[in-house]
N, C-alpha and C positions, 0 to 999 in steps of 0.2 A: 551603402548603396552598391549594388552590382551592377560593372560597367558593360558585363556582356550580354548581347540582345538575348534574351529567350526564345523557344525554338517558332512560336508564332511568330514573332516579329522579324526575326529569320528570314520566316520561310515566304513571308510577305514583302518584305526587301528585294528579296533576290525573283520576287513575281512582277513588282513594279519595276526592278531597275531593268528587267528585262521588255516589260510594256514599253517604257521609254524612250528604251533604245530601238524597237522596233516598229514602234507607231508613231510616239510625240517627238520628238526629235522630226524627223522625215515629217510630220505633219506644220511644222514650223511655218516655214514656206511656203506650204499648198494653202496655210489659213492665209496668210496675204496676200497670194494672188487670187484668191476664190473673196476674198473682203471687200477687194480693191471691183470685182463685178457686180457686187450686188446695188441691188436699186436703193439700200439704205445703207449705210457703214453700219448701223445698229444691228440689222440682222445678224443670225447667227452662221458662218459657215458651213457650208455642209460636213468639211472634214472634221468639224468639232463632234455634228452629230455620230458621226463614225467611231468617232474616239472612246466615245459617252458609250455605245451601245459593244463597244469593244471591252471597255473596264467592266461593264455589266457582266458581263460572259465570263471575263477571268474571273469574276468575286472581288473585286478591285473598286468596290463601290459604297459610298458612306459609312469611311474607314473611321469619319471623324466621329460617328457618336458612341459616345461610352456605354450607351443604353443597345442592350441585344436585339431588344423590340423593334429597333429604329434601323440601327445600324451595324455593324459588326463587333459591337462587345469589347475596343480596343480601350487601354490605361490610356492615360496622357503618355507614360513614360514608353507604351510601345505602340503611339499615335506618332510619338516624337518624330525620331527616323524618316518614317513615310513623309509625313509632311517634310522635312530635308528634302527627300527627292524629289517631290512634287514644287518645289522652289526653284528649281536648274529651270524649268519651263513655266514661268509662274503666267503666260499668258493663257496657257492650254488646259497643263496636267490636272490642276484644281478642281475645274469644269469638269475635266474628261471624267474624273474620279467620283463627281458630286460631292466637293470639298472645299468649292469655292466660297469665298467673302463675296456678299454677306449672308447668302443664303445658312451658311452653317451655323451662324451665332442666330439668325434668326428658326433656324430648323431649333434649334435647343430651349429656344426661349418657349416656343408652340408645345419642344413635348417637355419640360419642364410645370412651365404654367399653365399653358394651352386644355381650352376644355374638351369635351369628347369631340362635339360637335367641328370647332376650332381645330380641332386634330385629323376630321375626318374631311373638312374642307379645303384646308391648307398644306397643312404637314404630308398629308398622303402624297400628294402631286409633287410637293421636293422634295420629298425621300427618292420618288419614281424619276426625278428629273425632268418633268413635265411643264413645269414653269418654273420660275425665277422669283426673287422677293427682295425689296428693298426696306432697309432702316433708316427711318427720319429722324432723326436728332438733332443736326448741327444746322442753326441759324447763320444766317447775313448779319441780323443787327445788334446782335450781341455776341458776347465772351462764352462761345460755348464748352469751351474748355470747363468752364464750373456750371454744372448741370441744372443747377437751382437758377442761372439766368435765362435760361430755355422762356418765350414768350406765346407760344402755341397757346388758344385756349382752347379745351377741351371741357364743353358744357353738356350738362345731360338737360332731354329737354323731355318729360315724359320717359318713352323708351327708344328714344332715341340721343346718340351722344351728336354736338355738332363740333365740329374741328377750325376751328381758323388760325391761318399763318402763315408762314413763307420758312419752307426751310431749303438749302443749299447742299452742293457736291454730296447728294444723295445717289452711294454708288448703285449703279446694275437699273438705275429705271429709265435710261434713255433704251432698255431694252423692250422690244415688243413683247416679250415673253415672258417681262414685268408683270404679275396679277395683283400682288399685295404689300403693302405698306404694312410695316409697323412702325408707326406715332408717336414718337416722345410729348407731352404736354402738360399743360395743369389742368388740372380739375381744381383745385383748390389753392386759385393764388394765393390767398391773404392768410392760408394756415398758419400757425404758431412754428413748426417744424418744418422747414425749408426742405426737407428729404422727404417728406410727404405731402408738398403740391403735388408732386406728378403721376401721371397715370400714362399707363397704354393703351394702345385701342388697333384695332387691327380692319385699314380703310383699301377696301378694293380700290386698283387703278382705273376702274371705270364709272364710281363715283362721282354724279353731279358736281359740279364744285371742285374738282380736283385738276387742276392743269400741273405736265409737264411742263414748264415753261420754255429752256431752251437746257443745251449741254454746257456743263464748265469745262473750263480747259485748265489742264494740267501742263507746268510749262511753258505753258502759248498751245498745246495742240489737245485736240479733244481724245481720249481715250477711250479706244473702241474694245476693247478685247473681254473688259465685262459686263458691255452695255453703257460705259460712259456712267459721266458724275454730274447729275441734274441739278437744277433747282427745281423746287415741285410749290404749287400756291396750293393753299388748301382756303376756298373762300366759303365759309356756310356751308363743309362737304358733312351732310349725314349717313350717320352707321348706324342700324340696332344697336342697344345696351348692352347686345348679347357678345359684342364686340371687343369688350373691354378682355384686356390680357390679366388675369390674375385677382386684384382687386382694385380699387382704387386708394390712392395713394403710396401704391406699390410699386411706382415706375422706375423713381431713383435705385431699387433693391434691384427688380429685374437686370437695370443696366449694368451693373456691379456684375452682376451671378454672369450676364454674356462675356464681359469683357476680359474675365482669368482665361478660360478655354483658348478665345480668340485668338490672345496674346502668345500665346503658347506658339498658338499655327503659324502667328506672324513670322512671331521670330526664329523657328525651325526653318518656315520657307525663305528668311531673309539668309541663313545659312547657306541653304544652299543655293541661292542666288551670288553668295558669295564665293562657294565651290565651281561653280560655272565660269567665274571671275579668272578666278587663280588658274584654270584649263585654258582659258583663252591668254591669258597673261602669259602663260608657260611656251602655249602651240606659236602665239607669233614673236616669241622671242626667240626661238630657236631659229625662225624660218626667216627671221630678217636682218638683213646686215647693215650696220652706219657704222661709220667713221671708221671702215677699213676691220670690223670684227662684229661675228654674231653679237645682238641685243641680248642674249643669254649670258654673255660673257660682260656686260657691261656691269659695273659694282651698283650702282644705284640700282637698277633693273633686280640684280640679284637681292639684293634688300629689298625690296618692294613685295618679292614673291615671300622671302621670309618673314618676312614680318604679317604679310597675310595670312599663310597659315600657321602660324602662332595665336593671333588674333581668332581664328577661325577654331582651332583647339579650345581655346579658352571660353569662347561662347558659348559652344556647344557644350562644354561640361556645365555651363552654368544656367544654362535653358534644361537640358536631362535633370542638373537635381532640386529646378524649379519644377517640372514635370510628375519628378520622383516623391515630391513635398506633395503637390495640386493630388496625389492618389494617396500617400499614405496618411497628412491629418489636415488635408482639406485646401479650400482657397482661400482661409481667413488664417490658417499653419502657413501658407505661403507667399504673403501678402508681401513681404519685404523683397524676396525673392521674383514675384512677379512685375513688380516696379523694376527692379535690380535690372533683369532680360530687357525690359522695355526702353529702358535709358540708354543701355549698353550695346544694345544688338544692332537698331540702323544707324548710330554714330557709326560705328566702327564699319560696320556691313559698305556705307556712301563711300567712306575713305580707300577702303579697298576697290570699289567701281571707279573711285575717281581717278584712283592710278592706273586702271586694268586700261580705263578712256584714255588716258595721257601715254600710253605702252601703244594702245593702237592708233596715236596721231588723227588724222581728218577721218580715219573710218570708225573712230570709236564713237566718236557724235554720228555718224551716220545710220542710215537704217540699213547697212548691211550687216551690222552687227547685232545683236542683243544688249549689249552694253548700255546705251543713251536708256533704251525703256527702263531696266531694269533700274536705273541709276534712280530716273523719276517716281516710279514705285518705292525704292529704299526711302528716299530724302523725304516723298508724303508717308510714310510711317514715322517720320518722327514729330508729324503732327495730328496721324490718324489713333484712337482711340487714347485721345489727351496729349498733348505734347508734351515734351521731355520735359518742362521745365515745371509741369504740374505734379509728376512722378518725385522728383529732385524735391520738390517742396513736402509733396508726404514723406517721402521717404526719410528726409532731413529731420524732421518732428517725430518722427518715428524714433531715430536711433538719437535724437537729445532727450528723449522721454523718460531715458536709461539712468540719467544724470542730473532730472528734475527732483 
């Protein structure tokens, strides 16, 4: 593996971290105060819109899809990076970029499976950034962590499917700009193969049958920056059969094929969520004085920063040759290694926000900082796309398989 970026990825680095610096950053602020007016916290800021049609103009736009058709033709391994940078502002940059979760895992699923039709109704409009889309998967009443307990039923009735169920913290649909659901469900509870109950189906937000019901909160506080984390009923909501994502039976594979890319994004932008960490650690340790000497000078303080970017070093090489693997023999070649990122990246990623919070005292929990969000974001990744202790458990049976 060669550790030095290629001259695309370069020359794309040094376009974003300049976007960054001149737009996102300084837009920080303007999105809170312009959130804090509007008549719904859900709306979208206007300065986001600006952001969005600003990355459009550089070529700063659906960096994430591997496919040229779609989007800019990037590796994972020189996707990596970018998403790094696009994690110092993980409320904005995403967006701005057209790279945000979930729209991205569900953009891939549309042009992976997605028929033409499916492609020209949906996918077009979030390539363009014209609407928004949420992924229904995770249940209230069960262990959604194992996908086979998924309770959605998803009946074909003629040609039409009917959907019923209750699913929860389904990101991005407290957004008005919500248009489409993709559907985790069974078609075929009582199948012999457990990986083959489930299907997809792809359920407009304006479907009979389908209520928001209300926002979850994260923390205690509702989370506005990407539209919030719903619960959505799906009661008797009907779709054409034309709806179905792929085939049926095909749901458990689909979710599998979104969730290597995903992982990838996650854990690059958890990085540099954690480089933002270490800058703020650093700027108010110099500028504050206790006990009669700079916090920079203090031994704990100085361990804290060390030992972060150490940790910070270490991830990153191991999400790059998770990245490096995902391009050269695939996401079933980098299976051990994509668990590996998943377990390791917001453990360590929390630990370093919870010191950066304890460096900043009563302003690190507050909202003049970035630190509390971010903190919230890292700790729900180690329960978003599986929690750590389902990774730990495959991964576990993976390497005693060696010695069976």
């Amino acid at each position: 593996m060669d550790f030095a970026f290629d001259a695309r990825t370069e020359e794309l680095r040094t376009r974003l971290l300049a976007f960054m610096d001149e737009y996102v950053y300084p837009a920080e602020k303007t999105a809170e105060e312009q959130r804090a007016l509007l008549d719904s916290p859900w709306d979208t800021p206007a300065v986001v819109e600006e952001l969005k049609a600003e990355a459009r103009r550089q070529g700063l736009w659906n960096l994430f899809l591997p496919d040229a058709e779609y989007g800019a033709g990037l590796t994972n391994l020189q996707y990596a990076p970018l998403a790094e940078i696009t994690g110092r502002s993980p409320q904005l940059a995403p967006t701005a970029l057209n790279c945000a979760a979930p729209d991205t895992g569900n953009m891939e699923v549309l042009a992976q499976f997605g028929t033409d039709e499916q492609k020209k109704q949906w996918l077009e409009p979030l390539l363009a950034g014209e609407i928004r889309s949420a992924f229904a998967m995770t249940e209230p009443e069960v262990a959604s962590s194992d996908a086979t307990n998924i309770t959605t039923h998803i009946e074909r009735d003629g040609d039409e499917y009917v959907i019923t169920g209750r699913k929860w913290y389904i990101s991005g649909a407290m957004n008005p700009d919500c248009r489409i659901f993709i559907v985790m469900g069974k078609t075929d509870p009582d199948g012999e193969d457990l990986r083959r109950q489930q299907s997809m189906v792809l359920v407009p937000r304006d479907t009979p049958g389908v209520t928001v019901k209300r926002a979850m909160q994260v923390f205690g506080y509702e989370d506005h920056s990407h539209g919030g984390h719903a619960e959505v009923v799906f009661d008797h909501a009907r779709v054409p059969a034309a709806n179905l994502v792929g085939e049926e039976g095909g749901g458990f594979a689909i979710a599998q094929a979104r969730l290597g890319p995903g992982r990838i994004h996650h854990c690059m932008r958890l990085i540099g969520m954690a480089e933002r960490a270490i800058e703020l650690m650093c700027r108010r340790a110099v500028s504050r004085t206790a006990f009669g000497k700079p916090l920079a000078q203090q031994g704990v303080v100085q361990n804290w920063i060390a030992d972060a970017r150490v940790t910070v070093e270490q991830l990153r090489l191991l999400v790059l040759k998770t990245a490096w693997l995902m391009d050269t023999v695939g996401n079933r070649g980098a299976h051990t290694e994509i668990q590996a990122i998943k377990i390791a990246t917001p453990r360590a990623v929390v630990e370093i926000l919870d010191r950066a919070i304890q460096l900043h005292g009563a302003g690190g929990v507050s909202q003049d900082f970035p630190l509390a969000d971010l903190y919230a974001g890292a700790r729900t990744l180690m329960l978003a796309d599986g929690p750590d202790e389902v990774h730990q458990r495959s991964l576990a049976r993976r390497e005693l398989r060696k010695y069976l």
